[in-house]
N, C-alpha and C positions, 0 to 999 in steps of 0.2 A: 266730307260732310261734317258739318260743326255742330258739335252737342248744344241744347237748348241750354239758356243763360239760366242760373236758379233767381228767381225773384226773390227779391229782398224786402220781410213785411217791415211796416210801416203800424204806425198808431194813426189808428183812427178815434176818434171819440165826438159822439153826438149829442145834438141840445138835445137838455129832457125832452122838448115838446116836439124832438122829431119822427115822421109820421112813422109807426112797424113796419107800415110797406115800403119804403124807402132803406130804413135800415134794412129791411131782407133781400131788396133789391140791390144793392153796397155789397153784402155778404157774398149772394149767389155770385155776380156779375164780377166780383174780385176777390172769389176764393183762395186764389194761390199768393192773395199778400195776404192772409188773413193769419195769427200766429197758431198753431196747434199748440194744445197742453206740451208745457213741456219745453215751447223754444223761448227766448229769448231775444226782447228788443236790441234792436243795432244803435249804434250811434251815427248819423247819415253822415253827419264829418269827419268819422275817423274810417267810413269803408274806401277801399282803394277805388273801386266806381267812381266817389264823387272825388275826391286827390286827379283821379283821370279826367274826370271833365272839367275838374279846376284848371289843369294845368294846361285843358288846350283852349280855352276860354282867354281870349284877347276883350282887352276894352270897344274895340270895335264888334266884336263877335258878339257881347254881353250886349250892346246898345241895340243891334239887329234882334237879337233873337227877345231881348224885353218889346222892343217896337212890335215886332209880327208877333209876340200875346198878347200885347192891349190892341189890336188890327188898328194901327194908327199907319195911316201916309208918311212921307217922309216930311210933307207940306203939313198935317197933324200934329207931328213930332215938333217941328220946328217953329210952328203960333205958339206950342205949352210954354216953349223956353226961348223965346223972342230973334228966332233966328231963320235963315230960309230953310228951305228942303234943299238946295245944296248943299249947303253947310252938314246939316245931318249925312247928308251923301257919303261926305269927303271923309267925315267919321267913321261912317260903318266900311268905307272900305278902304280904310287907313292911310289917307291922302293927308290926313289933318291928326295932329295929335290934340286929343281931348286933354285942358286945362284944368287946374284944380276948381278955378271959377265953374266952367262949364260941368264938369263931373257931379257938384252939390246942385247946379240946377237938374242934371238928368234924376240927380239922385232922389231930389223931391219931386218930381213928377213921377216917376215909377216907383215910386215907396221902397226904395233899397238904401244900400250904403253907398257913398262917391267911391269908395277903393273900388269898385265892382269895375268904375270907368274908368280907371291909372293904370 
């Protein structure tokens, strides 16, 4: 049996004008990131979690996994940045290596950086 993983809090911070019930809903509903007196913020790039998923995160892996957050088609994907849904295919399942050209276009449709696609 494998011990539960410790969550790791996170900053939260809300507009002034957002509703009480909202922020009490945040609070209750994700207690265990919440910091108690007393701990202290992480830096999310220097924990060894994210180092671990940096380092199994391929440019193909990154293009899949941003396409299924915006629930975009591969035919979706491929109108943004003037290409088929094959071509997107051939990327996410490393048939094709993504160019420097192509990376700055993924990189301005999904609002990241191109290195995310190299």
């Amino acid at each position: 049996m494998q011990a539960a993983a410790k969550a790791h809090p996170i900053n939260i911070r809300f507009k002034p004008r957002t509703p009480a019930r909202v922020i009490a809903t945040v609070k209750k509903q994700y207690a265990s990131y919440i910091l108690d007196e007393g701990e202290e913020y992480v830096d999310w790039f220097k924990t060894d979690l994210h180092k671990e998923i940096s380092a199994r995160m391929t440019p193909a892996k990154s293009l899949r996994t941003l396409r299924d957050m915006a629930g975009w088609t591969l035919a979706e994907t491929g109108q943004k940045i003037g290409v088929s849904a094959f071509r997107i295919s051939d990327y996410e399942s490393g048939q094709r290596a993504i160019s420097k050209a192509m990376a700055k276009k993924l990189a301005g449709v999904f609002n990241t950086s191109p290195a995310v696609f190299i």
